[in-house]
N, C-alpha and C positions, 0 to 999 in steps of 0.2 A: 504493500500500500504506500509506502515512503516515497520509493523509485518512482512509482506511479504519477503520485502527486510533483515530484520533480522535475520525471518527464511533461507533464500537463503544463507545468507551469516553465521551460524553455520553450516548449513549443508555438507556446500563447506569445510570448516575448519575441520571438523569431516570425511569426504571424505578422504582429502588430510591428515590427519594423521591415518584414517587405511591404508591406502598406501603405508606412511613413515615406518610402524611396521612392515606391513607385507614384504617390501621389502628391509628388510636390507639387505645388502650382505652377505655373510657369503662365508665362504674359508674353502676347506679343506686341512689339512697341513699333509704331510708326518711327523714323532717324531720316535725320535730316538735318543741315548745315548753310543757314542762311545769313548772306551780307548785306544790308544795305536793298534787301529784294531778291540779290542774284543767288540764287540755290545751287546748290553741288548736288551732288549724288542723292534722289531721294530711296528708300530702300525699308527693309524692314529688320527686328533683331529679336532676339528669344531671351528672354533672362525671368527670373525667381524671386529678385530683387525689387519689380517695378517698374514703369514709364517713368520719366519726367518729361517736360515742357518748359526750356529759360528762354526770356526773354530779356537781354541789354541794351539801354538808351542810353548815346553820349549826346549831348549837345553842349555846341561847343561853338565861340565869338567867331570863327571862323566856317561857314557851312559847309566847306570841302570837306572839313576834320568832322562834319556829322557821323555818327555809326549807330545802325540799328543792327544789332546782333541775335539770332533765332535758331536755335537750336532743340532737336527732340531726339527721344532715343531712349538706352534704356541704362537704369543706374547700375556701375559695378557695385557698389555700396547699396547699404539703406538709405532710401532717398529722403532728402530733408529737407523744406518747404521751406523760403525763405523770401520776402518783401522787402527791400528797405531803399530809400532814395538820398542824394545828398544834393547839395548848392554849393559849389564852391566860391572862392572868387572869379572875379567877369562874370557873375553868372552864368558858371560851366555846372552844368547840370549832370546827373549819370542814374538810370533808375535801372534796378534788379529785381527781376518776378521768377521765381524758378516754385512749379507746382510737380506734384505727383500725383500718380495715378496706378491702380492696383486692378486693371480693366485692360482688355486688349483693345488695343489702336485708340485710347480714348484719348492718347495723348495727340490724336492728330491736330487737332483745332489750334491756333495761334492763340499763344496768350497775349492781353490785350493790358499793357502796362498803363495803370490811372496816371491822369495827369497831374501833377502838385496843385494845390489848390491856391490860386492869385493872393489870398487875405493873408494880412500879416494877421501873427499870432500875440506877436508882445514881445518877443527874444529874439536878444543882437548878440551874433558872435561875430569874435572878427574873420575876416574871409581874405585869403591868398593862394593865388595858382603859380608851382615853379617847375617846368622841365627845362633839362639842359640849355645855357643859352641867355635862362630867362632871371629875370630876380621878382622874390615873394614880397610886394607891399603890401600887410593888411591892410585893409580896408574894413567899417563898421558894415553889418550887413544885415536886415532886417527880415528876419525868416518868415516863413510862410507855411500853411496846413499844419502837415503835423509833425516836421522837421521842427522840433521841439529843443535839439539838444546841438551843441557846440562840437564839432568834428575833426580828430585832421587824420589825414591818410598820407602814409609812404608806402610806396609803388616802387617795386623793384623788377625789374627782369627777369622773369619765370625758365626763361633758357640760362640761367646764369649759372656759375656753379659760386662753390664760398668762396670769397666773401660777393656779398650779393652787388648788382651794378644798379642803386636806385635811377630811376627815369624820371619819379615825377612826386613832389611834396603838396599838397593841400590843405586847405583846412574852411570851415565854413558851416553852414547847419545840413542837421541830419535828420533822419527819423531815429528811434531808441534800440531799431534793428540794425541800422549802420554801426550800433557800437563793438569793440571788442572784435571785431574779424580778421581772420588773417586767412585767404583764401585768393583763388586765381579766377582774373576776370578778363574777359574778352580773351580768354587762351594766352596772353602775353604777359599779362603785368600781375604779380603777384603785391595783395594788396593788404594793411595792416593798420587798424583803426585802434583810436580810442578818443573819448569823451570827456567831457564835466555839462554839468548843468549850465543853459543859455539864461540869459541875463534879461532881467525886464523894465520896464519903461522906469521903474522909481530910482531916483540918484543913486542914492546908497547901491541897492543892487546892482546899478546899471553899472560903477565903478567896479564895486566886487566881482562883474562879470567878465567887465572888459578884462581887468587883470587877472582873471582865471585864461581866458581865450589866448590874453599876450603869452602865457603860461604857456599853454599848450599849442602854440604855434612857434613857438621857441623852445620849445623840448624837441617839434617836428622836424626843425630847420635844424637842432643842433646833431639828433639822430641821423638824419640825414647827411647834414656833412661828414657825420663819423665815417658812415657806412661806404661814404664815397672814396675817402681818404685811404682805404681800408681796401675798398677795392682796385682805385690805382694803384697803390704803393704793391699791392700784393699780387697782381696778375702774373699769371706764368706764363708766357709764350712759349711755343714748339713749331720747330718747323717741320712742313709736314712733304711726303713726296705726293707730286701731284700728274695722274698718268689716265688714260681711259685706252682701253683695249676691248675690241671684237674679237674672240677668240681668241688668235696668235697674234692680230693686226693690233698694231696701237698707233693711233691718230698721229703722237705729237711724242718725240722724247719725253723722256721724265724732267718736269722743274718740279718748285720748292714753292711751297705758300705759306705764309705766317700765319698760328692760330691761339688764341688763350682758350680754346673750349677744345683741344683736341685733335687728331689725327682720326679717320677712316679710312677704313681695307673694307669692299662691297662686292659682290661676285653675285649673281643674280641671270637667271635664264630658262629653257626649255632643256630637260636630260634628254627626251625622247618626244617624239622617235629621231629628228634629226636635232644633235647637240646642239646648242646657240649660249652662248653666255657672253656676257659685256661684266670684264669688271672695270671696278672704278678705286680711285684711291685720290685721297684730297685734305683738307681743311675742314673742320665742322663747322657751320656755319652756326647751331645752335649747341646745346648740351645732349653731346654723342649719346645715341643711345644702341646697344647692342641689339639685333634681333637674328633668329633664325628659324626658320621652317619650309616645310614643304608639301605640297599638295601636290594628288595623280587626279584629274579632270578628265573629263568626256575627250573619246578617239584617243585614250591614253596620253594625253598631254600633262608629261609628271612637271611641275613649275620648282625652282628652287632659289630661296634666296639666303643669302647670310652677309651679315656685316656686325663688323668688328669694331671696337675703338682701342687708342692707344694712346698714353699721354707722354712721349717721351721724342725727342730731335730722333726723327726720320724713321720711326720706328715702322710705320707701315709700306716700307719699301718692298716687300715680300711679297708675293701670291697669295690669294688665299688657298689653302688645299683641304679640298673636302674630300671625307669616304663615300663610296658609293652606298646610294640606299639600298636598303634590305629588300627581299624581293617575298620574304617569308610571309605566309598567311596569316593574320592574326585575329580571324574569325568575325569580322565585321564588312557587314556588308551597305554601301550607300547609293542612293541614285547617283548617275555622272551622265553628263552630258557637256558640250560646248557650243558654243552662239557668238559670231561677232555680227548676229542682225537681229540680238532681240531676246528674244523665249528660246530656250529649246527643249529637249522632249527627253527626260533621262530613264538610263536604262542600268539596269542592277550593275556594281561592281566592287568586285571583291577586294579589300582594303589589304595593307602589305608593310609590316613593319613598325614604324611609330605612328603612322598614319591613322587615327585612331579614334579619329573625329569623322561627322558628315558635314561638308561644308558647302556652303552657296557664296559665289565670286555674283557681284556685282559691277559694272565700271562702263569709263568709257576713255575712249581715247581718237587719235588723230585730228586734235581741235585745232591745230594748227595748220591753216589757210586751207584748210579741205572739212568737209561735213564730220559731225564726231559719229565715232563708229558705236554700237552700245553692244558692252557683253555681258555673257549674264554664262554663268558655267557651275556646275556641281560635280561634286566626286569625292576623296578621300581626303583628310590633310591630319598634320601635326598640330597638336590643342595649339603652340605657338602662333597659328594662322589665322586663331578665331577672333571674331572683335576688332579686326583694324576697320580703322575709319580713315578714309579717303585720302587712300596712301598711296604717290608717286610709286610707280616699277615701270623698268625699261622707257625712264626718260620723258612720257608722254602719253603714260597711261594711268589712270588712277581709279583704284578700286575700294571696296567696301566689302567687308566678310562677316557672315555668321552659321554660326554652328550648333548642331546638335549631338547630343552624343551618336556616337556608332553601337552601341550596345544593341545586342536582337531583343525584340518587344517580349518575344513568348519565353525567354528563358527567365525574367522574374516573375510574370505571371503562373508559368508553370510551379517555378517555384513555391508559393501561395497556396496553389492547389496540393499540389501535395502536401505541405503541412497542415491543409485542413483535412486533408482524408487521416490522416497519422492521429491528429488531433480527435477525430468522429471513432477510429479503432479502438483509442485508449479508455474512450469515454462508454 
């Protein structure tokens, strides 16, 4: 009877977590990457996690320098809802709406960021805008809606490595959600707030506030210059070898380009059926980041990319040398198919190696001075491959990936079953 009841009770526990596996939620989220209007790659992505939907307004004394920033897709994280708007000085404005959504495609619809509201409120901070070039004059500044609180923000360079390369100092009224952040905005500027209470129409206060705001726009200015000082004195340069090669052909001898962010080695092409690889080696232009993987897609076209980084004089002077992929079956099976006009119509195939994902290629390419071609391709790939967003390969093409596991349906299902038959025997 002991055993009995022991067995009863793994088997209920073993039950109850193919259950939990097999029945996670999963969401599919509308993705997409919009500037100013003009949209990239629209497409769709799978995750567990949730849709979001952000929305960035800069406006800004110059209307060239306008940005409306639109973004959807799906959270790697738990997704966290955030409103908050600020004024700086000139009357540089910046408003953030990022919502979430636990519904598939519900995140398609635009979010529609309110406007500040014209009425002042009674609170004056002082307000100054400074990128490179420029010099910060407070000025008093009469807030409005519900930009309630005294603000300044340093902006640094999100591609930067330590010490950071700030770009831009502010300070000005906020809402009481602009306080206390330190997160990346418009993809570039990595950005870093804090507060005190805004000042109102009565002397006494009005004095106490101003000298709170001098306060903190003078902590801003002085963080700031630390940060800069900090970053000049300390930059590391490397020079790097700089070469592009077609298989055995290379364009141009090898020269030498100067870089504080790094050296890259990239090798990227078709294995099969006929070899093609371009590699390249150069300069980072932003903070190197390594990647590698590979996918086998429809008509067997296995894709392979990898790049390296190096932080040291000429370090990437070398080839890259890859091992051949495995050819061994590893019991997953995915649609695959290829398309450079569109849809195509996928047909089973059997996955091989680390390949271990199901993946869907989106993209397009040939924009330049000819019509863009759109492809759309499935078949096998390395987890490595999954989730990229609107990533340059081969020069002038740019694609979008999402993945599902390669796992077969019926072997946890099955699973299930038989521990409920095992389950009904003992009982």
């Amino acid at each position: 009877m002991f055993w009995s009841s022991v067995l009863k009770s793994l088997l209920a526990a073993c039950v109850i977590m193919e259950f939990a596996v097999i029945f996670v939620e999963s969401f599919t989220c509308a993705s997409s990457l919009c500037v100013n209007g003009d949209c990239q790659i629209s497409a769709t992505c799978e995750t567990s996690k949730g849709c979001f939907n952000q929305t960035q307004e800069l406006n800004m004394p110059e209307p060239s320098r306008n940005l409306i920033f639109h973004q959807q897709g799906c959270s790697p994280d738990e997704c966290t809802e955030l409103t908050f708007s600020a004024t700086l000085g000139d009357q540089r404005t910046f408003r953030y709406d990022q919502r979430c959504y636990a519904a598939d495609t519900y995140n398609q619809a635009d979010t529609q960021s309110s406007q500040v509201p014209a009425e002042t409120n009674g609170v004056q901070c002082l307000a100054c805008y400074m990128e490179a070039g420029m010099l910060c004059i407070p000025t008093l500044l009469e807030c409005t809606g519900n930009e309630t609180k005294c603000v300044s923000f340093i902006g640094t360079d999100a591609g930067s490595n330590s010490p950071p390369s700030v770009v831009m100092i502010g300070a000005g009224c906020g809402t009481e959600s602009a306080c206390n952040l330190n997160m990346t905005i418009l993809k570039t500027v990595n950005i870093h707030s804090f507060c005190s209470s805004g000042s109102s129409s009565h002397p006494i206060c009005l004095f106490m506030g101003v000298t709170m705001s001098w306060f903190l726009v003078l902590k801003s200015l002085l963080a700031g210059c630390i940060i800069s000082l900090l970053s000049i004195s300390s930059v590391e340069s490397y020079g790097c070898i700089r070469k592009t090669c077609f298989g055995e052909q290379c364009n141009h001898e090898p020269s030498t380009c100067e870089s504080s962010k790094g050296c890259f080695s990239q090798r990227q092409g078709f294995e099969f059926p006929i070899p093609q690889a371009i590699e390249q080696s150069g300069c980072s232009e932003d903070s190197c980041t390594e990647l590698a993987f590979s996918a086998t897609l429809g008509r067997c076209r296995t894709f392979r990319y990898d790049r390296r980084c190096c932080f040291t004089d000429q370090c990437n002077q070398g080839s890259i040398k890859v091992s051949p992929l495995s050819s061994d079956p590893n019991g997953v099976e995915c649609p695959a198919c290829f398309s450079d006009r569109g849809r195509c119509s996928p047909v089973s195939l059997k996955c091989t190696g680390e390949e271990t994902m199901c993946v869907e290629v989106t993209g397009r390419a040939g924009t330049r001075n000819q019509y863009p071609v759109k492809i759309h391709s499935m078949g096998c790939a390395t987890r490595t491959a999954c989730n990229l967003r609107n990533m340059t390969i081969l020069d002038d093409i740019q694609i979008s990936t999402s993945c599902v596991s390669g796992s077969p349906v019926l072997r946890p299902i099955l699973s299930v079953l038989t521990s409920l038959f095992l389950m009904k025997a003992l009982l």
